[in-house]
N, CA, C, O and CB atoms as a CASP TS submission, in Angstrom:
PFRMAT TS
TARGET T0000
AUTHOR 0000-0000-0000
METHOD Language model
MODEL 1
PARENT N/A
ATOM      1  N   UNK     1       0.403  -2.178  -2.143  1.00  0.00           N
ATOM      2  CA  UNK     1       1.482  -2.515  -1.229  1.00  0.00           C
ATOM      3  C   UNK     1       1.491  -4.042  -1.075  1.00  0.00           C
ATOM      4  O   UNK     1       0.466  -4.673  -0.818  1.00  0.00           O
ATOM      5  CB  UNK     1       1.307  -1.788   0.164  1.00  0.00           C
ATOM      6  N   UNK     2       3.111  -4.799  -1.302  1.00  0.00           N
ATOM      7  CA  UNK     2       2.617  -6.054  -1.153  1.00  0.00           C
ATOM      8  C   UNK     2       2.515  -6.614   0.234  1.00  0.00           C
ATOM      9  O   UNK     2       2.256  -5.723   1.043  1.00  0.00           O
ATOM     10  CB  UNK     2       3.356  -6.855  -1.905  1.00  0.00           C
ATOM     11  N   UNK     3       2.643  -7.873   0.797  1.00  0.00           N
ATOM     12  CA  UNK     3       2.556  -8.612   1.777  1.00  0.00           C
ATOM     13  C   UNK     3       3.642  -8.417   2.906  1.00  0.00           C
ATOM     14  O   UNK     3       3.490  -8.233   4.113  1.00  0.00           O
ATOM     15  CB  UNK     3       2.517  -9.815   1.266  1.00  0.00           C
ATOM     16  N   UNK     4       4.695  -8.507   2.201  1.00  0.00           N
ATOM     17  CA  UNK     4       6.147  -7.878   2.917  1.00  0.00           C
ATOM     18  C   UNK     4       6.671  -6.257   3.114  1.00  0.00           C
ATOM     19  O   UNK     4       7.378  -5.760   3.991  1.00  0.00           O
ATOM     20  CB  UNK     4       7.292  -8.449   2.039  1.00  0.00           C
ATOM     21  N   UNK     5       6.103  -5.737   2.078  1.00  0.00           N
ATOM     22  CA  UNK     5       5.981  -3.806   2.991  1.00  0.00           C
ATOM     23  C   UNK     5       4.831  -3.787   3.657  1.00  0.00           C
ATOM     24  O   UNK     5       4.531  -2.800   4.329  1.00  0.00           O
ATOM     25  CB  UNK     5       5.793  -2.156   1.856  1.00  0.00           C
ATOM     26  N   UNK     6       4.208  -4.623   3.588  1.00  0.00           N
ATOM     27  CA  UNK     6       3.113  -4.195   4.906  1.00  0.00           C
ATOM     28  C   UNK     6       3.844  -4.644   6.174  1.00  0.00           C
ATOM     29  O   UNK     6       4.052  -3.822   7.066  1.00  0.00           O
ATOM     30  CB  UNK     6       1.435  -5.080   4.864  1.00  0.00           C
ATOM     31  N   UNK     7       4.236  -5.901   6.289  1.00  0.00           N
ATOM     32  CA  UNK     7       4.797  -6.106   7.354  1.00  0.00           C
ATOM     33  C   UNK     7       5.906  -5.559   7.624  1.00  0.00           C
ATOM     34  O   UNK     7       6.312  -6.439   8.382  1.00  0.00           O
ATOM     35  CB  UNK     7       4.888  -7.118   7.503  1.00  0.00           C
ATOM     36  N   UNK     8       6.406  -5.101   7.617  1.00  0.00           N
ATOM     37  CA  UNK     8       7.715  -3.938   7.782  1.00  0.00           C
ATOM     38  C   UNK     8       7.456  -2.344   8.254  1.00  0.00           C
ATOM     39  O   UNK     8       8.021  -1.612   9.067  1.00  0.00           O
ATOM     40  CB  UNK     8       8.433  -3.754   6.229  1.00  0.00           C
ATOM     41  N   UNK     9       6.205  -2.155   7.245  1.00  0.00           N
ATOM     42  CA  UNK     9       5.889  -0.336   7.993  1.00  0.00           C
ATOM     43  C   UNK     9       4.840  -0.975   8.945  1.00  0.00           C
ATOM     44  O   UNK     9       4.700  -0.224   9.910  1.00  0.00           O
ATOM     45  CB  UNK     9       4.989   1.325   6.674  1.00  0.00           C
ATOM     46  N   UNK    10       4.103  -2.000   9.034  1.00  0.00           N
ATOM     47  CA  UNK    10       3.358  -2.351  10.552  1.00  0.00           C
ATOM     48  C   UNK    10       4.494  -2.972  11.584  1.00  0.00           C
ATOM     49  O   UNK    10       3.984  -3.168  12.688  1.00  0.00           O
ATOM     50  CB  UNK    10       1.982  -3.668  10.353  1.00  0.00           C
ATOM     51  N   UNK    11       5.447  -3.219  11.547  1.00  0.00           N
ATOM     52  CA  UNK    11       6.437  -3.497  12.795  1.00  0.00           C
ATOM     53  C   UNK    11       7.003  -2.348  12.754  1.00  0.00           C
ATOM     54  O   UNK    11       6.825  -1.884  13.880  1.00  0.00           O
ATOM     55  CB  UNK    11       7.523  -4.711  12.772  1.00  0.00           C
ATOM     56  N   UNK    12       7.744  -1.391  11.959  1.00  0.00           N
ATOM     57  CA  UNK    12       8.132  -0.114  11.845  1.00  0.00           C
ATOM     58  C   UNK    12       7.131   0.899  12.959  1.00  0.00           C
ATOM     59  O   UNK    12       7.534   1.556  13.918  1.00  0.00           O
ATOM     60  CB  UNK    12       7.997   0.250  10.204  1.00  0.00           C
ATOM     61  N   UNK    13       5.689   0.747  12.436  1.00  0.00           N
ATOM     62  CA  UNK    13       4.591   1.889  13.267  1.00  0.00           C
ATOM     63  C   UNK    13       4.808   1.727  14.701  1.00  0.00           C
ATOM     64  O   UNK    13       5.136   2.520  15.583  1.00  0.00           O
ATOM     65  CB  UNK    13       2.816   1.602  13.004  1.00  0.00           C
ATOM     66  N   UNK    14       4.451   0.099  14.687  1.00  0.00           N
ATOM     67  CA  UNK    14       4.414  -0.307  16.079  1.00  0.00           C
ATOM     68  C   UNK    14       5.852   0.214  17.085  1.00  0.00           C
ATOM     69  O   UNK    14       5.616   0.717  18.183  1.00  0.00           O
ATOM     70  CB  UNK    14       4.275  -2.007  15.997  1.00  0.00           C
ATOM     71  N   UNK    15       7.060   0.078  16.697  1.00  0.00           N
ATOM     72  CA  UNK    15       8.302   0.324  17.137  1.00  0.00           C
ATOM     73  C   UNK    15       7.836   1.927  17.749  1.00  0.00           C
ATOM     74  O   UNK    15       7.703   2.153  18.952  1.00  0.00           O
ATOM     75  CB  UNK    15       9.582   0.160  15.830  1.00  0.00           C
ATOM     76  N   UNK    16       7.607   3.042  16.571  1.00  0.00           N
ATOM     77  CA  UNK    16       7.275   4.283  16.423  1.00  0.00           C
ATOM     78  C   UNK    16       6.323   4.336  17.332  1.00  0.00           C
ATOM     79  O   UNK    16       7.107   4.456  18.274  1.00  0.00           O
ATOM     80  CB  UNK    16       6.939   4.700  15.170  1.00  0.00           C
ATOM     81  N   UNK    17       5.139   4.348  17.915  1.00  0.00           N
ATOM     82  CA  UNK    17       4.135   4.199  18.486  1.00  0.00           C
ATOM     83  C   UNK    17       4.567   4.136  20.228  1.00  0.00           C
ATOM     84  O   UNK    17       4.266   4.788  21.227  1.00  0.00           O
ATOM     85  CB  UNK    17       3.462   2.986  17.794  1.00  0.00           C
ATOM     86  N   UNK    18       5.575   2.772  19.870  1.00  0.00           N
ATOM     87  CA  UNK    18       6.442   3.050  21.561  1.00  0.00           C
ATOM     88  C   UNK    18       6.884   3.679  21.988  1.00  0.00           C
ATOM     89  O   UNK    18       6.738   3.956  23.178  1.00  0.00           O
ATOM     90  CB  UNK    18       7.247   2.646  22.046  1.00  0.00           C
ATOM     91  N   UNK    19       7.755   4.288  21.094  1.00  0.00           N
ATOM     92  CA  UNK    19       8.363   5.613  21.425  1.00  0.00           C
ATOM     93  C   UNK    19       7.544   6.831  21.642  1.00  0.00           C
ATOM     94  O   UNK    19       7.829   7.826  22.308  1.00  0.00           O
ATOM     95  CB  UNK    19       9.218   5.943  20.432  1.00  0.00           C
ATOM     96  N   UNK    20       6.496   6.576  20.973  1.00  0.00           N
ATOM     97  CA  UNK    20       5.702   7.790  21.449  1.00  0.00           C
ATOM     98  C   UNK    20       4.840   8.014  22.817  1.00  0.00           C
ATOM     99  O   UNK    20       4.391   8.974  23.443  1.00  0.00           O
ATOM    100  CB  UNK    20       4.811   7.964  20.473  1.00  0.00           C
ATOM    101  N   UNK    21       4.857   6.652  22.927  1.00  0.00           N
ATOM    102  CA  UNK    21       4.553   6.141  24.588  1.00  0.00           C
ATOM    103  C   UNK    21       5.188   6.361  26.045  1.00  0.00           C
ATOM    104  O   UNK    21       4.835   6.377  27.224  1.00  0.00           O
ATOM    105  CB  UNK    21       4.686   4.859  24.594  1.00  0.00           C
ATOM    106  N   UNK    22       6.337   6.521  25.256  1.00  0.00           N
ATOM    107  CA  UNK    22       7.526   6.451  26.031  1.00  0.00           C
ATOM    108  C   UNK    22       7.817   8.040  26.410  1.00  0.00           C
ATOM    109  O   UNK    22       8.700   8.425  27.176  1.00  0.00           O
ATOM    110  CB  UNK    22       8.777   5.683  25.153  1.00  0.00           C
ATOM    111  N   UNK    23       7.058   8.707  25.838  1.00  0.00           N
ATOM    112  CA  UNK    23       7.189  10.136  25.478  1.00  0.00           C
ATOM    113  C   UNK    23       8.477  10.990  24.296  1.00  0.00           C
ATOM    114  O   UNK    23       8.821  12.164  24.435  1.00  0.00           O
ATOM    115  CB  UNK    23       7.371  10.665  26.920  1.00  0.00           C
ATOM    116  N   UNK    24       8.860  10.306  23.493  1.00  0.00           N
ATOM    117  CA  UNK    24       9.945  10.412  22.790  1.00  0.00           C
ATOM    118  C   UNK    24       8.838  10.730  20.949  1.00  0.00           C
ATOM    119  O   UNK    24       8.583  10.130  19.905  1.00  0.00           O
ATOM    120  CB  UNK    24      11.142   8.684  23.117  1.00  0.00           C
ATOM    121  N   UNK    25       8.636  11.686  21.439  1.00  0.00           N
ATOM    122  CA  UNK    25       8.060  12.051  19.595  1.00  0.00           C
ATOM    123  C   UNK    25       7.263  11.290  19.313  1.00  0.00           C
ATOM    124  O   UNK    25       7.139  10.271  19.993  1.00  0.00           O
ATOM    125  CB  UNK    25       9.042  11.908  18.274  1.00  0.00           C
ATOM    126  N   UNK    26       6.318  11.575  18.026  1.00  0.00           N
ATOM    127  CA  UNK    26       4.953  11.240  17.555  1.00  0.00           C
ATOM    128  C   UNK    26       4.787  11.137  16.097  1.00  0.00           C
ATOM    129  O   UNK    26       5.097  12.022  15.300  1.00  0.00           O
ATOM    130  CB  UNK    26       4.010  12.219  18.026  1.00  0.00           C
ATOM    131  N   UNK    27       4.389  10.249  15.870  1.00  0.00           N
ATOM    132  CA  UNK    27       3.772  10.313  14.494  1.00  0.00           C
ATOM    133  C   UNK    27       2.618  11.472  13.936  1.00  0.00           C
ATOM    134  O   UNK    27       1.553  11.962  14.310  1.00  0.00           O
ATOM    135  CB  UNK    27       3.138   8.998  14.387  1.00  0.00           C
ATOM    136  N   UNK    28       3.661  11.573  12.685  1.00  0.00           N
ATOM    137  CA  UNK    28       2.636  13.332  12.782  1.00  0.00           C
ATOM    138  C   UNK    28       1.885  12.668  11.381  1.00  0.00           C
ATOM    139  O   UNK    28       0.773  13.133  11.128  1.00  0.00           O
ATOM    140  CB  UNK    28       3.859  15.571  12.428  1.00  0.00           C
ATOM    141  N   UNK    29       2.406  11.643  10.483  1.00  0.00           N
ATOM    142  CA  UNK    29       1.489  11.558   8.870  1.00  0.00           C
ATOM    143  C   UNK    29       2.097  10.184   8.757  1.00  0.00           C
ATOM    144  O   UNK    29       3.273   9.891   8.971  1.00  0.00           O
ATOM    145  CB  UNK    29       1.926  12.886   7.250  1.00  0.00           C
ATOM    146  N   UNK    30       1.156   9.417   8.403  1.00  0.00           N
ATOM    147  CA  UNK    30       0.963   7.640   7.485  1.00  0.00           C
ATOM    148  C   UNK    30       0.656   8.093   5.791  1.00  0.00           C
ATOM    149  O   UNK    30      -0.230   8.824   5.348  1.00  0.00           O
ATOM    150  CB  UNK    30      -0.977   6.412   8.249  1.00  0.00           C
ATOM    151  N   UNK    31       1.709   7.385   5.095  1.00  0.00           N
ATOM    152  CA  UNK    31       1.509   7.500   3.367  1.00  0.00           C
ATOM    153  C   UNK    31       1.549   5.771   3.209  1.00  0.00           C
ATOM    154  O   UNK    31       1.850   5.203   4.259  1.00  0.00           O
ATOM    155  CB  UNK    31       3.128   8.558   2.272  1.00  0.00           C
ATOM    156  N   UNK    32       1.394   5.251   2.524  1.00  0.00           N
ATOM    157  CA  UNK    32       1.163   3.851   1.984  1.00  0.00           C
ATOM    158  C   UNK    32       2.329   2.948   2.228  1.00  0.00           C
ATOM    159  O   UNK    32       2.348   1.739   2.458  1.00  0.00           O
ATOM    160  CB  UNK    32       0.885   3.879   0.473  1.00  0.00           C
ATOM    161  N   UNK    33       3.514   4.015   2.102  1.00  0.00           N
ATOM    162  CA  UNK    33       5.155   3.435   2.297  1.00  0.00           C
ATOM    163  C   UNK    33       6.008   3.958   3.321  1.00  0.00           C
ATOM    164  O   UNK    33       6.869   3.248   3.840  1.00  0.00           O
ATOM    165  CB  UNK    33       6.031   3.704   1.066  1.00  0.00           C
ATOM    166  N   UNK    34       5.787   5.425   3.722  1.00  0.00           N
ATOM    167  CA  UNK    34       6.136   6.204   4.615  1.00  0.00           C
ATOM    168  C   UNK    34       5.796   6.384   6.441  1.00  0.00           C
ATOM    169  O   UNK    34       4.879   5.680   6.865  1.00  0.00           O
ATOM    170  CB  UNK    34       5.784   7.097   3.945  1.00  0.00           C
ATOM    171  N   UNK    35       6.202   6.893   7.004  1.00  0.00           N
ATOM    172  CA  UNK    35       5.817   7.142   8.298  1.00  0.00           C
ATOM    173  C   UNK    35       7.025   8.640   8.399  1.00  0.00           C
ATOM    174  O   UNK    35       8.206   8.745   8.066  1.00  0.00           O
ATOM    175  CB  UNK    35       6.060   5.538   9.490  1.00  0.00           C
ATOM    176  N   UNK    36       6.060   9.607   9.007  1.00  0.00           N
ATOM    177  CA  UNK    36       6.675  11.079   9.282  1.00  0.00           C
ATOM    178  C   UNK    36       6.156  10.753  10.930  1.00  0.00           C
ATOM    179  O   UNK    36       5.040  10.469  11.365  1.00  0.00           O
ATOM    180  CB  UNK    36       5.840  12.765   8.219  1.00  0.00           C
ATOM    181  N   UNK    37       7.528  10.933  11.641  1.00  0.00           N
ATOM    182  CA  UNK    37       7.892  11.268  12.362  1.00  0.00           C
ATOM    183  C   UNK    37       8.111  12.270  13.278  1.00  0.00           C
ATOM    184  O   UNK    37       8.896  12.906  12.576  1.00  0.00           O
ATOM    185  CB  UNK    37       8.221  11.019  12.106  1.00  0.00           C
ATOM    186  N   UNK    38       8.039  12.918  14.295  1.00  0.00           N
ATOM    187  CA  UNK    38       8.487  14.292  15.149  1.00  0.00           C
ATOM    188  C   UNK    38       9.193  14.099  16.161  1.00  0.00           C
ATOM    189  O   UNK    38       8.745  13.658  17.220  1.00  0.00           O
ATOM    190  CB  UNK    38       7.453  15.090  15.703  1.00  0.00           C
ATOM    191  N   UNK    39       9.912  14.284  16.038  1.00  0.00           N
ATOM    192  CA  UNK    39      10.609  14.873  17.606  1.00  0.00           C
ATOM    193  C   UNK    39      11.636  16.022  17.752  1.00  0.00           C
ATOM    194  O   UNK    39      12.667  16.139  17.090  1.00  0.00           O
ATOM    195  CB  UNK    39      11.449  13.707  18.303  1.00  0.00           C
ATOM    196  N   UNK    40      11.204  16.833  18.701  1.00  0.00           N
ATOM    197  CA  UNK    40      11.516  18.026  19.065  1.00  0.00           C
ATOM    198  C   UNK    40      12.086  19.286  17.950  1.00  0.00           C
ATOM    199  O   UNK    40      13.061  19.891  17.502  1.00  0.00           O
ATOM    200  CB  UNK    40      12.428  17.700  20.042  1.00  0.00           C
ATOM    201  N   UNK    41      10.398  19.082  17.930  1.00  0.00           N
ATOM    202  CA  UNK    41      10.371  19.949  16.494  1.00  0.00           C
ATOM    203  C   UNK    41      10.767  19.612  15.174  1.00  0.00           C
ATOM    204  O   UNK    41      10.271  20.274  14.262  1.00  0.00           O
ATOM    205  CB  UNK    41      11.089  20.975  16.586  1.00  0.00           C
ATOM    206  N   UNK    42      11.918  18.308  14.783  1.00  0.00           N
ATOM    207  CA  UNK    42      12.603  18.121  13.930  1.00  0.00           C
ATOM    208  C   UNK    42      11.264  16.784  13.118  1.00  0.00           C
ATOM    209  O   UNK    42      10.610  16.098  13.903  1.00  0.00           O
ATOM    210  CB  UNK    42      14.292  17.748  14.564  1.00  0.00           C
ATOM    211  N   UNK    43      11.138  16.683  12.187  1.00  0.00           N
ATOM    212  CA  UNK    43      10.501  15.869  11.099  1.00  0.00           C
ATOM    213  C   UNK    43      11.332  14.654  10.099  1.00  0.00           C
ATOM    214  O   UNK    43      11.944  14.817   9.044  1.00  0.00           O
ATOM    215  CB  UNK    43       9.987  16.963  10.176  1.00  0.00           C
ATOM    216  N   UNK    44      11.042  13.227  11.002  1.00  0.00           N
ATOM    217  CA  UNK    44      11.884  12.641  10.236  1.00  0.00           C
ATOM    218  C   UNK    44      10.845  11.870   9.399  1.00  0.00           C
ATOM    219  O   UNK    44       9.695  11.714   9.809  1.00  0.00           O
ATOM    220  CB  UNK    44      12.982  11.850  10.986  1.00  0.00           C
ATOM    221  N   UNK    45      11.417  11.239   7.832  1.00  0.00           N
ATOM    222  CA  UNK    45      10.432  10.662   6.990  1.00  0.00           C
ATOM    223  C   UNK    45      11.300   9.179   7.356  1.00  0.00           C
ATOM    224  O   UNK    45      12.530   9.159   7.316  1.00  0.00           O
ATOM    225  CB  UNK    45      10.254  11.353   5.172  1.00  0.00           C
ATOM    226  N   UNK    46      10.498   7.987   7.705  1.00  0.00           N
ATOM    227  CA  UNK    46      11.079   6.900   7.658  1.00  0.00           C
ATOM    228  C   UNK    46      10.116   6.094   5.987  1.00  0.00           C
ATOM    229  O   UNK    46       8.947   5.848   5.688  1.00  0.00           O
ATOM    230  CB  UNK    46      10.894   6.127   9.419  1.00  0.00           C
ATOM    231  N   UNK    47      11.006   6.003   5.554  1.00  0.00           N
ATOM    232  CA  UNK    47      10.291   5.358   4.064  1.00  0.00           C
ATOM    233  C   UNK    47      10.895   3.826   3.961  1.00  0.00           C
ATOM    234  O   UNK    47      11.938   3.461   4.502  1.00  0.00           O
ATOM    235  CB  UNK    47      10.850   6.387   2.408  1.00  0.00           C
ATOM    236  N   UNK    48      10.213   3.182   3.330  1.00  0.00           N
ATOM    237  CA  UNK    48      10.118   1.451   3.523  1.00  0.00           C
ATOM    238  C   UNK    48      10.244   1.278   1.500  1.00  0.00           C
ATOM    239  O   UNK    48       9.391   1.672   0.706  1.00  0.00           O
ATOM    240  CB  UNK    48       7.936   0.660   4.590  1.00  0.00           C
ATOM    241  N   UNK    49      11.087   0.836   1.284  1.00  0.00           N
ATOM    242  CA  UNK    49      10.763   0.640  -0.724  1.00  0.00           C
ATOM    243  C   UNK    49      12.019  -0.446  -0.965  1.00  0.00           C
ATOM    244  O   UNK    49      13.093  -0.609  -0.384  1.00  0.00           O
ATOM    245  CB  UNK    49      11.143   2.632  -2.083  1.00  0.00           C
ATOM    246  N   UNK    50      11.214  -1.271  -2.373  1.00  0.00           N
ATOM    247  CA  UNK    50      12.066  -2.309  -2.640  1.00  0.00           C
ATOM    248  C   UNK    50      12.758  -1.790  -3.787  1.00  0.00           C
ATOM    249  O   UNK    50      12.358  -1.172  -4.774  1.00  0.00           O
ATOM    250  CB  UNK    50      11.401  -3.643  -2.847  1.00  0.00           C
ATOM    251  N   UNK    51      14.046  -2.243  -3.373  1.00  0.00           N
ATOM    252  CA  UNK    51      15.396  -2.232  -4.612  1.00  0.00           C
ATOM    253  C   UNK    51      15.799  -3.358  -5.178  1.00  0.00           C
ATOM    254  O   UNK    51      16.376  -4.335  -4.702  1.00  0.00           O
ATOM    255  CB  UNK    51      16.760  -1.773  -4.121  1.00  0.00           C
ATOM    256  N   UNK    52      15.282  -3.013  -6.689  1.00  0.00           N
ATOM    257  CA  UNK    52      15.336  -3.889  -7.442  1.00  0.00           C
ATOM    258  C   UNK    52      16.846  -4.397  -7.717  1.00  0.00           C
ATOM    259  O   UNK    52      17.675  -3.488  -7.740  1.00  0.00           O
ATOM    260  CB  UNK    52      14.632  -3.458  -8.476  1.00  0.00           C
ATOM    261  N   UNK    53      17.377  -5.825  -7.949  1.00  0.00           N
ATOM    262  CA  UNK    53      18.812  -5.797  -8.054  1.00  0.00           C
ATOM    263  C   UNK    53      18.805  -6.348 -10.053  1.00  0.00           C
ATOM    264  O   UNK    53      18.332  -7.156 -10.852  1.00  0.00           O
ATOM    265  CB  UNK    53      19.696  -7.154  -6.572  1.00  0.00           C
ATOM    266  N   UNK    54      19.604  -5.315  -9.930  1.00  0.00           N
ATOM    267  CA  UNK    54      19.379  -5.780 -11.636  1.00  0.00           C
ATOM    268  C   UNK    54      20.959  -5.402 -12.533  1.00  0.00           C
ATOM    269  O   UNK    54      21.056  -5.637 -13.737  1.00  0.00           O
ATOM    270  CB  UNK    54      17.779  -4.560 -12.498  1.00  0.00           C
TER
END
């Protein structure tokens, strides 16, 4: 993972994390690029990836 998707799914977690504070859903799984999500019952995948312009 380079320097700049790290910083993006670590401000991403952190955002996520509040909300879970807040009582608004939880992080249910961390993948290298991903963050899975919950709330009320429903499973969201937030995914972070670079598009190449070519």
């Amino acid at each position: 993972m380079n320097h700049v998707l790290t910083l993006l799914v670590n401000q991403i977690r952190t955002a996520l994390e509040k909300l879970g504070r807040e009582g608004v859903g939880y992080v249910n799984s961390e993948y290298s690029n991903s963050i899975e999500y919950c709330v009320d019952g429903r499973v969201f995948e937030i995914t972070i990836k670079e598009r190449w312009k070519g």
